[in-house]
C-alpha positions in Angstrom: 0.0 0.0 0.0 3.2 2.5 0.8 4.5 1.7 -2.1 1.6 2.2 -4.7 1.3 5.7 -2.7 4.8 6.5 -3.2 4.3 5.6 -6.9 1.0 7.6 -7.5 2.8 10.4 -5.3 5.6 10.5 -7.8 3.1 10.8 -10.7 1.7 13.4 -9.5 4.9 15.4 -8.6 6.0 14.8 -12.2 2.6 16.1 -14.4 2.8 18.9 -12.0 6.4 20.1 -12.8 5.4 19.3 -16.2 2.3 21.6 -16.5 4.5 24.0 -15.1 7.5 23.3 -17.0 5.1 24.0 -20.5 3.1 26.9 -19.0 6.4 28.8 -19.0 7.1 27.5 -22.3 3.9 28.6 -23.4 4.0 32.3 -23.8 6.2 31.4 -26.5 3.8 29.0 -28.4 1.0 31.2 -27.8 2.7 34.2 -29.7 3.9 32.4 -32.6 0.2 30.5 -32.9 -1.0 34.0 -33.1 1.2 34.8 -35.8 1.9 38.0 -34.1 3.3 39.6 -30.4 1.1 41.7 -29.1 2.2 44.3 -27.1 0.3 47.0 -24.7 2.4 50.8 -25.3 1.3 54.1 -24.5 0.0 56.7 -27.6 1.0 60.0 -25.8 4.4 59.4 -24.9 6.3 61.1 -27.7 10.1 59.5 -27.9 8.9 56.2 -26.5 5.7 55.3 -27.9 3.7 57.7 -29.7 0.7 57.5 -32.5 1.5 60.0 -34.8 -2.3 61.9 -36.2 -0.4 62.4 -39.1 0.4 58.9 -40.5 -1.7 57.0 -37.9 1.6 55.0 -36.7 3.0 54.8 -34.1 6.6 55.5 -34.0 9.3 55.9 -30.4 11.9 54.0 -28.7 9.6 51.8 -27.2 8.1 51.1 -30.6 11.4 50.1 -32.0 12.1 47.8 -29.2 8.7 45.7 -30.1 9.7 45.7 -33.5 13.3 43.7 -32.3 11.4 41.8 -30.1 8.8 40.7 -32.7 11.9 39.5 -35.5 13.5 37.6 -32.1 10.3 35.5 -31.6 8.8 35.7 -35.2 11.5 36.3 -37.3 9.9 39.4 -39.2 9.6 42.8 -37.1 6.1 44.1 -39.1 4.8 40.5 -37.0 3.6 42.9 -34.2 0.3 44.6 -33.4 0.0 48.0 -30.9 -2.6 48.2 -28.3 -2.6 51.2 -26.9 -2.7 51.3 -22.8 -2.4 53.6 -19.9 -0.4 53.8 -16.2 -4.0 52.8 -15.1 -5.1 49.5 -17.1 -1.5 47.9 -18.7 -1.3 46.1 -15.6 -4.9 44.4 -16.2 -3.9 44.1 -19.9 -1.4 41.9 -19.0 -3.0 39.8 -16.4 -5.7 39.0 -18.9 -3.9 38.1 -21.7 -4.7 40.8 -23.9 -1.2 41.5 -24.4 2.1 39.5 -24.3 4.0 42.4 -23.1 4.0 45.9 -22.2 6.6 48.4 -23.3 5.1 51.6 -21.7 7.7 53.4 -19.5 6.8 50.9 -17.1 9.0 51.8 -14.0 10.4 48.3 -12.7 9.7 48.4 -8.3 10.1 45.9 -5.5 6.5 45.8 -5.3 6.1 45.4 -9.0 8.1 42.3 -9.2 5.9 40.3 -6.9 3.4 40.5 -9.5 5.1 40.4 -13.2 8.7 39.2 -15.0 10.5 42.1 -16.1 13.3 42.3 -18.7 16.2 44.2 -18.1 16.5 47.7 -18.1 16.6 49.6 -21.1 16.2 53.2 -20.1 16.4 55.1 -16.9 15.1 58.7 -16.1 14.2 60.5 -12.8 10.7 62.4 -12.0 10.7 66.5 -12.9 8.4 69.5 -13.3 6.8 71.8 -15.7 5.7 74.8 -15.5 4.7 77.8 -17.4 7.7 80.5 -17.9 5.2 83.3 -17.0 4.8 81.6 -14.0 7.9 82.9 -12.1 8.3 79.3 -10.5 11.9 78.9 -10.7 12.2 75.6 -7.9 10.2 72.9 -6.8 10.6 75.4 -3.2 8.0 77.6 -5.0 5.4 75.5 -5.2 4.0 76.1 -1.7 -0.3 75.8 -1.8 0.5 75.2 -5.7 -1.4 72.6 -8.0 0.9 69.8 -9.4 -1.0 67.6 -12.0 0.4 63.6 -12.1 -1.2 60.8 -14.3 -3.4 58.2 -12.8 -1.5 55.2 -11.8 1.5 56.2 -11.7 4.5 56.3 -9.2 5.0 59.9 -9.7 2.4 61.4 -6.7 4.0 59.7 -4.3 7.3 60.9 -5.6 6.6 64.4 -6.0 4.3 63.8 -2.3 8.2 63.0 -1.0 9.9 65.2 -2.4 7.6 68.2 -1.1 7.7 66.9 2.4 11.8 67.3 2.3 11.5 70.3 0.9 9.1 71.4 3.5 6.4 72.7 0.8 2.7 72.1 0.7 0.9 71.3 -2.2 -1.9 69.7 -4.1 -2.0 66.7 -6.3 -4.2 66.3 -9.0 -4.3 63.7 -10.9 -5.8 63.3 -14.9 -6.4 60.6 -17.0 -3.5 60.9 -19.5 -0.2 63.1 -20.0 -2.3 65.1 -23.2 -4.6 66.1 -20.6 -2.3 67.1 -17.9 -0.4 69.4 -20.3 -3.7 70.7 -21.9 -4.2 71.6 -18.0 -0.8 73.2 -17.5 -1.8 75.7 -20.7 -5.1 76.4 -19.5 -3.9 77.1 -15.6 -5.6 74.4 -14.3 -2.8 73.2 -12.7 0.8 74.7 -12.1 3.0 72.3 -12.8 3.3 69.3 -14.9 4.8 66.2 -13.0 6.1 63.3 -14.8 9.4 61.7 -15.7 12.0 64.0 -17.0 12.0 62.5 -21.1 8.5 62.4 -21.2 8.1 66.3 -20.7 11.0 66.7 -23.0 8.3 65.2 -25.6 5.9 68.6 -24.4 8.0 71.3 -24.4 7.2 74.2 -26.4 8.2 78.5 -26.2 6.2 78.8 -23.2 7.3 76.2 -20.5 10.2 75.2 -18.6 11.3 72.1 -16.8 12.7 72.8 -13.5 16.0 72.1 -12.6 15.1 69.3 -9.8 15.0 65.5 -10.4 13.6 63.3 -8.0 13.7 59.4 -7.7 15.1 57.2 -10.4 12.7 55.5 -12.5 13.6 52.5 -14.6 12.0 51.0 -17.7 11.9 47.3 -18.3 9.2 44.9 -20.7 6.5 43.7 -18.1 5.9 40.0 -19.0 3.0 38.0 -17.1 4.1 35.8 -13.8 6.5 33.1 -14.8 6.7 33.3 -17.9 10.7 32.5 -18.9 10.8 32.0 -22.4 9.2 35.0 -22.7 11.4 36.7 -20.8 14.9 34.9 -22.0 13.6 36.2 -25.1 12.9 39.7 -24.8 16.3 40.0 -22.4 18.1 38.9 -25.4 17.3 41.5 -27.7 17.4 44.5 -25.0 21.3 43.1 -24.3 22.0 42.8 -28.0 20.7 46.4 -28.6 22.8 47.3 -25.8 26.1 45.8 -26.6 25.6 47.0 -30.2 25.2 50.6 -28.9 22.1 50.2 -31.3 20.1 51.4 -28.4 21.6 54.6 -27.6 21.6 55.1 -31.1 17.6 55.1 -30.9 17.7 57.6 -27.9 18.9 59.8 -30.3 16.9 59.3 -32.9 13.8 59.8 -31.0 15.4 63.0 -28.8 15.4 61.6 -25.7 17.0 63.7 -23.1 17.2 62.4 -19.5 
């Protein structure tokens, strides 16, 4: 009777490191089934991932990097579809299935890692501030009783929350729905000051803002890949390091005018 326990124990030990063992193989099968990689990016990011109104494609660093991705797993880089996502719903995007990956200045955290795979880095930047030139804020010290406008679901309220409280200023966050709106806001006086990582309000500037001086926090990007899911990851990791090594990456830094 131990014995045929033992046995039937060992069976079952085996089909379940199995199941796993192909579940994390499967991300891999799924995406070439499909025929194409799917991946969630942002639209309003210009530099990284933006949808241009003029030829209705999207073009950015990030894009560029799904492209690579795409020939890695596919062998053709046009074998990739957009779908466009936010800081508030790429996380749900991903946990659904509805993309394979994201590649949306997704900042890699502690507390992020319990939930997703990332790859490695492939960009780093630190949280800043925009404000109107007529403004005559000069410093993040100037922003006492002041209305600084973040995205929803991202890091940067809590950042900015930080870095007011060692500066010893008081101030309101606001938060809108996407970084169009927040620097339609900023025109309009809604708010006064734009607050988001440093390259991303390089993609807004224009004659009549400024960023300030400060940086706060470094943020990280990496490709979020669903929970366990290593060929996936293997994958992606080996075209951010070949892009790397190749000094092909900074190369598309430049390209796109990304300034940290």
């Amino acid at each position: 009777m131990k014995k045929t326990f033992r046995f039937v124990f060992i069976a079952i030990l085996m089909t379940a490191l199995f199941s796993q063992a192909f579940a994390k193989a499967n991300g891999i099968d799924k995406i070439k089934k499909a025929g194409t990689l799917t991946v969630g990016v942002k639209d309003d990011v210009p530099g990284f991932s933006f949808l241009n109104p003029t030829t209705n494609e999207y073009e950015g660093l990030e894009i560029d990097i799904a492209r690579a991705i795409a020939k890695q797993i596919l062998g053709n880089e046009s074998k990739v579809t957009f779908v466009p996502v936010n800081a508030k719903n790429r996380s749900a995007f991903l946990n659904q299935g509805r993309v394979d990956v994201v590649i949306a200045t997704f900042t890699v955290t502690e507390e992020r890692k319990q939930n997703y795979d990332f790859s490695d880095v492939y960009y780093t930047d630190s949280v800043g501030l925009m404000v109107k030139k007529a403004s005559n804020i000069t410093s993040a010290k100037n922003l006492e009783n002041k209305k600084v406008g973040v995205a929803q679901g991202t890091m940067t309220a809590s950042s900015i929350k930080t870095a007011a409280i060692k500066e010893g200023v008081f101030l309101h966050v606001v938060t809108y729905p996407s970084n169009q709106t927040l620097k339609a806001a900023l025109d309009h006086g809604e708010i006064d000051a734009f607050c988001i990582d440093n390259s991303i309000l390089h993609g807004y500037m224009d004659d009549t803002v400024m960023i300030l001086p400060e940086h706060f926090d470094e943020m990280m990007y990496a490709v979020a890949i669903k929970k366990d899911n290593s060929a996936v990851t293997k994958q992606v990791n080996e075209v951010i390091r070949t892009l790397i090594k190749s000094g092909e990456l900074e190369k598309l830094r430049l390209k796109h005018g990304l300034k940290y």
